[in-house]
Residue, then its C-alpha position, 0 to 999 in steps of 0.5 A: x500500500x502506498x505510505x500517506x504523506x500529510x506534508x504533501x496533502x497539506x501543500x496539495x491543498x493550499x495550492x487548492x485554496x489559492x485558486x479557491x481564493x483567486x476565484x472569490x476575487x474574480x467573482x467579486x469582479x464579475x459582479x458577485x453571486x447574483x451576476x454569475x449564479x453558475x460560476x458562484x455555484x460550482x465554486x462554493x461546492x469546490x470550496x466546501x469540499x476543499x474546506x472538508x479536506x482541510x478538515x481531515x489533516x489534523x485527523x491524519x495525524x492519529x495514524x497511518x489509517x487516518x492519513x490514508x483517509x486524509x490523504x485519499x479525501x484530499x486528492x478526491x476533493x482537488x479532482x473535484x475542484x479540477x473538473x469545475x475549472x476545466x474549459x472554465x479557467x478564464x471564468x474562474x479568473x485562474x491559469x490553465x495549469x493553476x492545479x498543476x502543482x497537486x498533479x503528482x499527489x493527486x495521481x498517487x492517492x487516486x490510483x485505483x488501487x490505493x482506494x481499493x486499500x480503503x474499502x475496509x478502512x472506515x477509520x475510529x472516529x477519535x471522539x471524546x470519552x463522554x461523546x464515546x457514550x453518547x454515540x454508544x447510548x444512542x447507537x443502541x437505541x437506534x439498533x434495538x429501537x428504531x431499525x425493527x419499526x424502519x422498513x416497515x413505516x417507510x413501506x406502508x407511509x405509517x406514523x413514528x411508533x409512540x414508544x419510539x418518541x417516549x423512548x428518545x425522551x427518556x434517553x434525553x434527546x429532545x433536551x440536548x440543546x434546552x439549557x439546564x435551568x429550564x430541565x435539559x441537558x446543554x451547558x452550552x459550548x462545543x459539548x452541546x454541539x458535537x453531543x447533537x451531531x454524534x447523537x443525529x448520526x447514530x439515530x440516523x443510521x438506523x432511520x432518516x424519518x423516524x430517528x435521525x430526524x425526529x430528534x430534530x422537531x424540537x431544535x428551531x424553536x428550543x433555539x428561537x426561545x433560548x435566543x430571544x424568547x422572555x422569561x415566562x415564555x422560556x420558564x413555559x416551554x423549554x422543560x415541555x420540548x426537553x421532555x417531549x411534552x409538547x413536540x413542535x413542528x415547523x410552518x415557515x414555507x408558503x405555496x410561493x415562498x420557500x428560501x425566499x422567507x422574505x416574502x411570506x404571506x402568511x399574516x397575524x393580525x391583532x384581534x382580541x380573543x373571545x374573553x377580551x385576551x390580547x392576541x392575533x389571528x393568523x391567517x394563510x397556508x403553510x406548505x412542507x409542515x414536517x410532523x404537523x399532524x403528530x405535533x402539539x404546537x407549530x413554530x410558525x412565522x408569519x407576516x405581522x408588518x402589512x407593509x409587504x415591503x418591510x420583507x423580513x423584517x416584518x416577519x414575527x414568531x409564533x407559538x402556535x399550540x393545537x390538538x394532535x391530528x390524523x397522519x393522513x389529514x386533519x380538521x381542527x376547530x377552535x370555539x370561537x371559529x378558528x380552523x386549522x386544516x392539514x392535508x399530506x403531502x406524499x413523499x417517495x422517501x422520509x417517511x413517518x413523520x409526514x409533511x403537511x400543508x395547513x391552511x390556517x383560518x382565523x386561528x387565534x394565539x395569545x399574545x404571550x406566545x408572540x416569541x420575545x413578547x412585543x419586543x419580538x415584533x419584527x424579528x421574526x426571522x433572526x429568531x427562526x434562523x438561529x435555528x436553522x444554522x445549526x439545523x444545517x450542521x444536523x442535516x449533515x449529521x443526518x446525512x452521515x447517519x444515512x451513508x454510513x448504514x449504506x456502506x455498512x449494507x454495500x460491504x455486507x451485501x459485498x462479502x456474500x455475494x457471488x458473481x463469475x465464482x468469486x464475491x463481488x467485494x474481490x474486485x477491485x471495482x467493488x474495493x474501489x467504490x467502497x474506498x471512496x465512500x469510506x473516505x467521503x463518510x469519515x471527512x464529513x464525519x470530522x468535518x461536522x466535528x470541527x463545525x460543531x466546536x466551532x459553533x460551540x464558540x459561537x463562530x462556524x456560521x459559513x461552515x455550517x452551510x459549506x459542511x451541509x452542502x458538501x455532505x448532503x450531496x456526498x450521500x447521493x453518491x454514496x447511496x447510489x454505489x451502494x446500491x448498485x453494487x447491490x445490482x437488481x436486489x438494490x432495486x428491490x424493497x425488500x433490501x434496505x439501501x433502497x429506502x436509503x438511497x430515496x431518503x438521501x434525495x431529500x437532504x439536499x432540499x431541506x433545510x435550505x435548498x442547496x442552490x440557494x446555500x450555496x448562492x444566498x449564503x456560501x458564495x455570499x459569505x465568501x465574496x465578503 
C-alpha cells in the first residue's frame, strides 16, 4: 500500500485554496453571486469540499489509517475542484495549469488501487470519552429501537411508533440543546454541539424519518426561545420540548415562498380573543409542515408588518399550540371559529413523520406566545434562523447517519455475494467504490466535528452551510454505489439501501435548498 504523506496533502491543498481564493476575487469582479449564479455555484461546492479536506489533516495525524483517509479525501476533493475549472479557467479568473502543482499527489492517492486499500478502512472516529457514550447510548437505541419499526413505516407511509418518541425522551434527546435551568441537558459550548451531531448520526443510521430526524422537531424553536424568547415564555416551554411534552413542528414555507422567507404571506393580525385576551389571528397556508399532524404546537412565522415591503423584517414568531391530528389529514376547530386544516403531502422517501400543508383560518394565539413578547415584533426571522444554522450542521449529521448504514449494507451485501465464482467485494471495482465512500463518510464525519466546536464558540456560521452542502450531496453518491453494487436486489424493497438511497434525495432540499446555500449564503459569505 502506498505510505500517506500529510506534508504533501497539506501543500496539495493550499495550492487548492489559492485558486479557491483567486476565484472569490474574480467573482467579486464579475459582479458577485447574483451576476454569475453558475460560476458562484460550482465554486462554493469546490470550496466546501476543499474546506472538508482541510478538515481531515489534523485527523491524519492519529495514524497511518487516518492519513490514508486524509490523504485519499484530499486528492478526491482537488479532482473535484479540477473538473469545475476545466474549459472554465478564464471564468474562474485562474491559469490553465493553476492545479498543476497537486498533479503528482493527486495521481498517487487516486490510483485505483490505493482506494481499493480503503474499502475496509472506515477509520475510529477519535471522539471524546463522554461523546464515546453518547454515540454508544444512542447507537443502541437506534439498533434495538428504531431499525425493527424502519422498513416497515417507510413501506406502508405509517406514523413514528409512540414508544419510539417516549423512548428518545427518556434517553434525553429532545433536551440536548434546552439549557439546564429550564430541565435539559446543554451547558452550552462545543459539548452541546458535537453531543447533537454524534447523537443525529447514530439515530440516523438506523432511520432518516423516524430517528435521525425526529430528534430534530424540537431544535428551531428550543433555539428561537433560548435566543430571544422572555422569561415566562422560556420558564413555559423549554422543560415541555426537553421532555417531549409538547413536540413542535415547523410552518415557515408558503405555496410561493420557500428560501425566499422574505416574502411570506402568511399574516397575524391583532384581534382580541373571545374573553377580551390580547392576541392575533393568523391567517394563510403553510406548505412542507414536517410532523404537523403528530405535533402539539407549530413554530410558525408569519407576516405581522402589512407593509409587504418591510420583507423580513416584518416577519414575527409564533407559538402556535393545537390538538394532535390524523397522519393522513386533519380538521381542527377552535370555539370561537378558528380552523386549522392539514392535508399530506406524499413523499417517495422520509417517511413517518409526514409533511403537511395547513391552511390556517382565523386561528387565534395569545399574545404571550408572540416569541420575545412585543419586543419580538419584527424579528421574526433572526429568531427562526438561529435555528436553522445549526439545523444545517444536523442535516449533515443526518446525512452521515444515512451513508454510513449504506456502506455498512454495500460491504455486507459485498462479502456474500457471488458473481463469475468469486464475491463481488474481490474486485477491485467493488474495493474501489467502497474506498471512496469510506473516505467521503469519515471527512464529513470530522468535518461536522470541527463545525460543531466551532459553533460551540459561537463562530462556524459559513461552515455550517459549506459542511451541509458538501455532505448532503456526498450521500447521493454514496447511496447510489451502494446500491448498485447491490445490482437488481438494490432495486428491490425488500433490501434496505433502497429506502436509503430515496431518503438521501431529500437532504439536499431541506433545510435550505442547496442552490440557494450555496448562492444566498456560501458564495455570499465568501465574496465578503
Amino acid at each position: 500500500m502506498t505510505s500517506p504523506d500529510l506534508a504533501a496533502a497539506t501543500a496539495a491543498i493550499e495550492t487548492a485554496e489559492s485558486v479557491i481564493a483567486t476565484a472569490v476575487a474574480r467573482l467579486t469582479e464579475l459582479g458577485g453571486p447574483d451576476a454569475q449564479q453558475v460560476f458562484a455555484y460550482e465554486l462554493a461546492h469546490g470550496a466546501a469540499g476543499i474546506a472538508t479536506a482541510r478538515s481531515m489533516l489534523g485527523y491524519g495525524e492519529h495514524g497511518d489509517t487516518e492519513a490514508a483517509l486524509a490523504c485519499g479525501f484530499a486528492a478526491d476533493a482537488i479532482h473535484d475542484l479540477a473538473t469545475k475549472l476545466l474549459g472554465r479557467h478564464e471564468l474562474w479568473g485562474v491559469d490553465p495549469d493553476a492545479l498543476a502543482p497537486t498533479d503528482g499527489f493527486v495521481t498517487t492517492y487516486r490510483d485505483p488501487e490505493f482506494m481499493a486499500s480503503l474499502a475496509r478502512t472506515p477509520g475510529p472516529r477519535h471522539l471524546p470519552q463522554e461523546m464515546d457514550m453518547v454515540q454508544d447510548a444512542f447507537g443502541a437505541f437506534a439498533r434495538d429501537v428504531i431499525a425493527p419499526h424502519a422498513e416497515h413505516v417507510h413501506r406502508t407511509n405509517g406514523d413514528v411508533p409512540e414508544e419510539i418518541i417516549s423512548g428518545m425522551a427518556e434517553l434525553g434527546a429532545f433536551g440536548l440543546s434546552v439549557p439546564a435551568e429550564y430541565g435539559g441537558y446543554s451547558e452550552g459550548g462545543e459539548e452541546e454541539y458535537l453531543g447533537m451531531v454524534v447523537a443525529t448520526e447514530a439515530l440516523s443510521t438506523a432511520s432518516l424519518g423516524i430517528g435521525g430526524s425526529l430528534i430534530t422537531r424540537p431544535e428551531i424553536l428550543t433555539r428561537a426561545l433560548v435566543k430571544g424568547g422572555t422569561e415566562d415564555q422560556k420558564n413555559e416551554w423549554l422543560p415541555k420540548l426537553a421532555t417531549a411534552e409538547v413536540m413542535p413542528a415547523v410552518a415557515v414555507t408558503e405555496p410561493d415562498y420557500g428560501s425566499d422567507v422574505a416574502g411570506l404571506k402568511v399574516t397575524a393580525t391583532p384581534q382580541d380573543g373571545p374573553d377580551g385576551e390580547a392576541g392575533y389571528v393568523i391567517n394563510g397556508v403553510k406548505t412542507w409542515c414536517t410532523f404537523g399532524a403528530r405535533a402539539d404546537a407549530l413554530a410558525l412565522l408569519a407576516r405581522t408588518d402589512p407593509d409587504k415591503s418591510a420583507g423580513h423584517r416584518g416577519l414575527s414568531l409564533f407559538i402556535v399550540p393545537k390538538e394532535r391530528g390524523d397522519g393522513h389529514g386533519f380538521v381542527i376547530k377552535q370555539d370561537a371559529g378558528g380552523k386549522m386544516e392539514g392535508r399530506p403531502i406524499d413523499t417517495i422517501g422520509y417517511r413517518g413523520m409526514h409533511s403537511y400543508e395547513i391552511a390556517l383560518d382565523d386561528w387565534w394565539v395569545p399574545e404571550d406566545n408572540l416569541v420575545g413578547g412585543r419586543q419580538g415584533l419584527g424579528q421574526g426571522f433572526y429568531l427562526q434562523m438561529a435555528g436553522f444554522e445549526n439545523g444545517r450542521l444536523q442535516t449533515a449529521a443526518r446525512a452521515l447517519g444515512v451513508m454510513q448504514a449504506a456502506y455498512d449494507a454495500a460491504v455486507e451485501y459485498a462479502d456474500n455475494r457471488k458473481v463469475f465464482g468469486q464475491n463481488i467485494v474481490e474486485y477491485q471495482l467493488t474495493q474501489a467504490k467502497l474506498g471512496r465512500m469510506a473516505m467521503i463518510i469519515q471527512a464529513s464525519r470530522q468535518f461536522s466535528y470541527e463545525v460543531a466546536r466551532l459553533m460551540g464558540q459561537g463562530k462556524g456560521q459559513m461552515e455550517a452551510s459549506m459542511v451541509k452542502a458538501y455532505v448532503c450531496k456526498a450521500a447521493e453518491w454514496v447511496t447510489r454505489e451502494a446500491m448498485q453494487i447491490h445490482g437488481g436486489f438494490g432495486y428491490a424493497e425488500e433490501y434496505a439501501v433502497s429506502r436509503l438511497f430515496v431518503d438521501a434525495r431529500v437532504l439536499s432540499i431541506f433545510e435550505g435548498a442547496d442552490e440557494t446555500l450555496c448562492l444566498k449564503v456560501i458564495a455570499r459569505r465568501l465574496v465578503a
